[in-house]
C-alpha positions as CSV (number, residue, x, y, z in Angstrom):
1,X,-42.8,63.5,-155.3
2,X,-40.9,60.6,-154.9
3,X,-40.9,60.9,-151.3
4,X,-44.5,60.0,-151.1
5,X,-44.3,56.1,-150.7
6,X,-41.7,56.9,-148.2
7,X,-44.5,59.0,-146.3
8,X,-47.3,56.2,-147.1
9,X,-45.1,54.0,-144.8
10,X,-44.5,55.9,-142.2
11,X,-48.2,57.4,-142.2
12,X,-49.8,53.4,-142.2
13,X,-47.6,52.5,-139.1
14,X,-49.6,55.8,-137.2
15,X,-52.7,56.4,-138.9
16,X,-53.4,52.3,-140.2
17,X,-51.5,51.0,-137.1
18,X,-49.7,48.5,-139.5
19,X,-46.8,47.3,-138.1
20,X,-43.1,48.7,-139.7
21,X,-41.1,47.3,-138.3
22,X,-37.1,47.9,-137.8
23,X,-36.1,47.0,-141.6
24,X,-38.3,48.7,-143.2
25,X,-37.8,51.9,-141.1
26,X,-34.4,51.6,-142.1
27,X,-35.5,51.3,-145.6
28,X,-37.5,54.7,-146.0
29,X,-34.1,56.6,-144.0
30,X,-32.3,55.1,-146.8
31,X,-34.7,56.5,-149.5
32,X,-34.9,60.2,-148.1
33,X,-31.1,59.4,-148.4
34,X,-31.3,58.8,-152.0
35,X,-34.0,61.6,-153.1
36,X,-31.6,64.0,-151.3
37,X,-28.3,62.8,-153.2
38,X,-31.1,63.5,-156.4
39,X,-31.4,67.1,-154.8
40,X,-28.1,67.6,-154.2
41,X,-27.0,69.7,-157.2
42,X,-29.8,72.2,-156.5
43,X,-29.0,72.0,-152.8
44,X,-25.1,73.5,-153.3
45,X,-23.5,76.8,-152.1
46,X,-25.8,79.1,-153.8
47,X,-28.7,80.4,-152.1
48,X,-31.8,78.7,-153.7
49,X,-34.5,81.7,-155.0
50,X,-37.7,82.1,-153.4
51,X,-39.3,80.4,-156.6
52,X,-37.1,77.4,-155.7
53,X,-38.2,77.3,-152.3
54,X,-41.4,78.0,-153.1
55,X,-41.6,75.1,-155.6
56,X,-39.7,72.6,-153.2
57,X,-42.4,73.3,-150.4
58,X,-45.5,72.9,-152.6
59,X,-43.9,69.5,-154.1
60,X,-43.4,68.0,-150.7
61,X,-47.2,69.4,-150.0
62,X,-48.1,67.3,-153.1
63,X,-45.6,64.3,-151.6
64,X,-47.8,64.4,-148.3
65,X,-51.3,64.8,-150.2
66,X,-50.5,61.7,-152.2
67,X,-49.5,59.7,-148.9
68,X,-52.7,60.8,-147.1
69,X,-54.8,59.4,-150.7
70,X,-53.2,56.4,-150.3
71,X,-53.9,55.9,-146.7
72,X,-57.4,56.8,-147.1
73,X,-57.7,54.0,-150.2
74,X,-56.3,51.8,-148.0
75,X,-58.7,52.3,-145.4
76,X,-61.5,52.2,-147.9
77,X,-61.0,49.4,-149.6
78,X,-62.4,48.1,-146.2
79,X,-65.8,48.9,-146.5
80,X,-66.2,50.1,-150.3
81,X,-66.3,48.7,-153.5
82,X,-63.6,49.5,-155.7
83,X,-66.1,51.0,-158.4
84,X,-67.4,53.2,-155.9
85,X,-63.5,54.8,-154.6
86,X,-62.7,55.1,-158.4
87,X,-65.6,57.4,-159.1
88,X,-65.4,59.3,-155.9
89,X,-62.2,60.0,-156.3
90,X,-62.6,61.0,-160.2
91,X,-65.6,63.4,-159.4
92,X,-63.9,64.8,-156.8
93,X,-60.7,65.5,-158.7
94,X,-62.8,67.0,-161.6
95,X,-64.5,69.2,-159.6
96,X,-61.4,70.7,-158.0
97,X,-59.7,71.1,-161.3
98,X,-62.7,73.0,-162.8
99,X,-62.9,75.8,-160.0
100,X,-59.1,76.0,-161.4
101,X,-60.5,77.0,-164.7
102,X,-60.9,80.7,-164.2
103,X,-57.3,81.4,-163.3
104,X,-55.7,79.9,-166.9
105,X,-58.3,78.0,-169.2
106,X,-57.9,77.8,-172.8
107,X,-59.5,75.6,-174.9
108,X,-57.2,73.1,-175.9
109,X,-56.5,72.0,-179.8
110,X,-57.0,68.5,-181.6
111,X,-53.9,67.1,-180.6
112,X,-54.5,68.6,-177.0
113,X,-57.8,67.1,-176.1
114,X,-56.6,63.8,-177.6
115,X,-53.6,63.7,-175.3
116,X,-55.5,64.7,-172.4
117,X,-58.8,62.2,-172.9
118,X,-55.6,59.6,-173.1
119,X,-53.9,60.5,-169.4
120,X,-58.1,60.6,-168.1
121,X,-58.3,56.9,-169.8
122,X,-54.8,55.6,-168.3
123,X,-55.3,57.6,-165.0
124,X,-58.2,55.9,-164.8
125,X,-57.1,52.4,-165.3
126,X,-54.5,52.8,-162.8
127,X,-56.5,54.5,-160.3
128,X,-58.7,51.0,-160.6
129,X,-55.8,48.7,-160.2
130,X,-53.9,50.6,-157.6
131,X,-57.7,50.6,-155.4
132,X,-57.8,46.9,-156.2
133,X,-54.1,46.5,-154.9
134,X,-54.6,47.8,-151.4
135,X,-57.7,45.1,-151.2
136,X,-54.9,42.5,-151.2
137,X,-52.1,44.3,-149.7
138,X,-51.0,46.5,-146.9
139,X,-50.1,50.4,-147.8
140,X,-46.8,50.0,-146.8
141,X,-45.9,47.2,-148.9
142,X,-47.7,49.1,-152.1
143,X,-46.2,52.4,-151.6
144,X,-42.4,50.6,-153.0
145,X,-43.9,50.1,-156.4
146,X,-44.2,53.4,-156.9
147,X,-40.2,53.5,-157.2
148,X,-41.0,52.4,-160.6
149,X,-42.3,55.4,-161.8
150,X,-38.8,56.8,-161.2
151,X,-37.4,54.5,-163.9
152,X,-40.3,55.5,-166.5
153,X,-39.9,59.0,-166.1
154,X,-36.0,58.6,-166.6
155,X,-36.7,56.6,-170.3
156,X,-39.7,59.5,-171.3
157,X,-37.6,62.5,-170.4
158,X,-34.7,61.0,-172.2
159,X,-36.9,60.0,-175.0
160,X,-39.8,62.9,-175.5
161,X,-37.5,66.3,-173.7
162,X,-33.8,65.0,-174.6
163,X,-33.1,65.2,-171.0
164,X,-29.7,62.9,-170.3
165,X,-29.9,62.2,-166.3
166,X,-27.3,63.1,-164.2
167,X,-24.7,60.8,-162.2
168,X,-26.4,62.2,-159.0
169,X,-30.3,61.4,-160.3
170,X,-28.7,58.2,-161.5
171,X,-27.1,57.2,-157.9
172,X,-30.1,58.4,-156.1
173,X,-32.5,56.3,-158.3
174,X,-30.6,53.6,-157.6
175,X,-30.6,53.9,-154.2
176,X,-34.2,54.9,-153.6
177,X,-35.3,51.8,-155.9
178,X,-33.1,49.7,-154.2
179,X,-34.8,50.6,-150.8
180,X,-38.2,49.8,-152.7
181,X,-37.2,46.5,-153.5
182,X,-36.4,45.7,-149.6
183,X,-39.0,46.4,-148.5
184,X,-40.8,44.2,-150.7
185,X,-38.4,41.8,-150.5
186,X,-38.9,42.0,-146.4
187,X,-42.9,41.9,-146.6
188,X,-42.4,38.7,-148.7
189,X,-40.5,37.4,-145.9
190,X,-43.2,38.4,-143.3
191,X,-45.7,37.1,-145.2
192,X,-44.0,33.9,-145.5
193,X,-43.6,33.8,-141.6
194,X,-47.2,34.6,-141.3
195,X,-48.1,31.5,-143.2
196,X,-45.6,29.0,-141.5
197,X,-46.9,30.4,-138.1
198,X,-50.6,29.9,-139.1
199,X,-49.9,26.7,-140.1
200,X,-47.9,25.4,-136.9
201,X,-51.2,27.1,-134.6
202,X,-53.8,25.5,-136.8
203,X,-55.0,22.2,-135.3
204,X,-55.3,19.0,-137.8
205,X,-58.8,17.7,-138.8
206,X,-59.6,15.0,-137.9
């Protein structure tokens, strides 16, 4: 799932016509780098099970989905109102997840429906300030941030499952956050350009 801020770039320069340029494209190469050196123990000599496979193809179909919502935010944020993405998108999303109801409902506990009402409230809230963001910002300098999550998930599952991350998932975080932070670091310089350029071309008042 990681890969998807990798995809959001390459899907803004085509679909959003946003220009990527050279760094940044080196960038993304550098982060499919690091989520395969995260793969690599379950990409060895043995021959991965069709549940494996299976899994691995629906997760980059999830990668991809994620990519496409964020170019299509992006490309909102144009003409909408955040409010109005933000409930779209929640109806939307509800819907689908009830016609999944028939194939494994139960009702959940106490403790369940508190948990879940939680993730709807701080889904939610970030589904508001991540619209929001792409009102300010291009999709290809937004998708990076989601590097982050990388970091979180590292301190919960170590945490909440006792899950102690390995050196690969350690060396491939590090180098998938660190292509993040270029590109972030390389839009700041863009934007920077931008400005001096704008102010150069702008004649004085008089």
């Amino acid at each position: 799932s990681f890969s998807a801020p990798l995809i959001t770039v390459a899907l803004a320069a085509v679909i959003l016509r946003e220009k990527v340029r050279f760094y940044r494209w080196t960038a993304v190469v550098v982060g499919f780098l690091g989520i395969l050196i995260i793969l690599s123990p379950h990409l060895g000599a043995t021959a991965p099970t069709q549940g494996t496979t299976e899994g691995a193809m629906l997760a980059f179909a999830a990668a991809v989905a994620m990519a496409l919502a964020m170019i299509t935010v992006r490309r909102l944020t144009n003409t909408e109102r955040t409010s109005t993405i933000v409930i779209w998108f929640t109806g939307v999303m509800a819907l689908l997840s009830l016609a999944s109801a028939p194939f494994g409902w139960t009702v959940p506990t106490g403790t369940d429906a508190l948990m879940l009402v939680s993730i709807g409230l701080f889904g939610g809230i970030g589904q508001i300030l991540l619209t929001t963001s792409y009102r300010f910002a291009d999709a290809s300098t937004i998708a990076p941030f989601d590097y982050t999550t990388m970091i979180w998930t590292v301190i919960v599952g170590w945490l909440v499952f006792s899950e102690v991350p390995t050196l690969e998932v350690m060396a491939g975080a590090i180098i998938v956050i660190g292509a993040g932070v270029f590109v972030i670091y390389r839009e700041r310089q863009l934007g920077l350009d931008r400005s001096k350029e704008r102010q150069t071309v702008t004649p004085s008042k008089v």
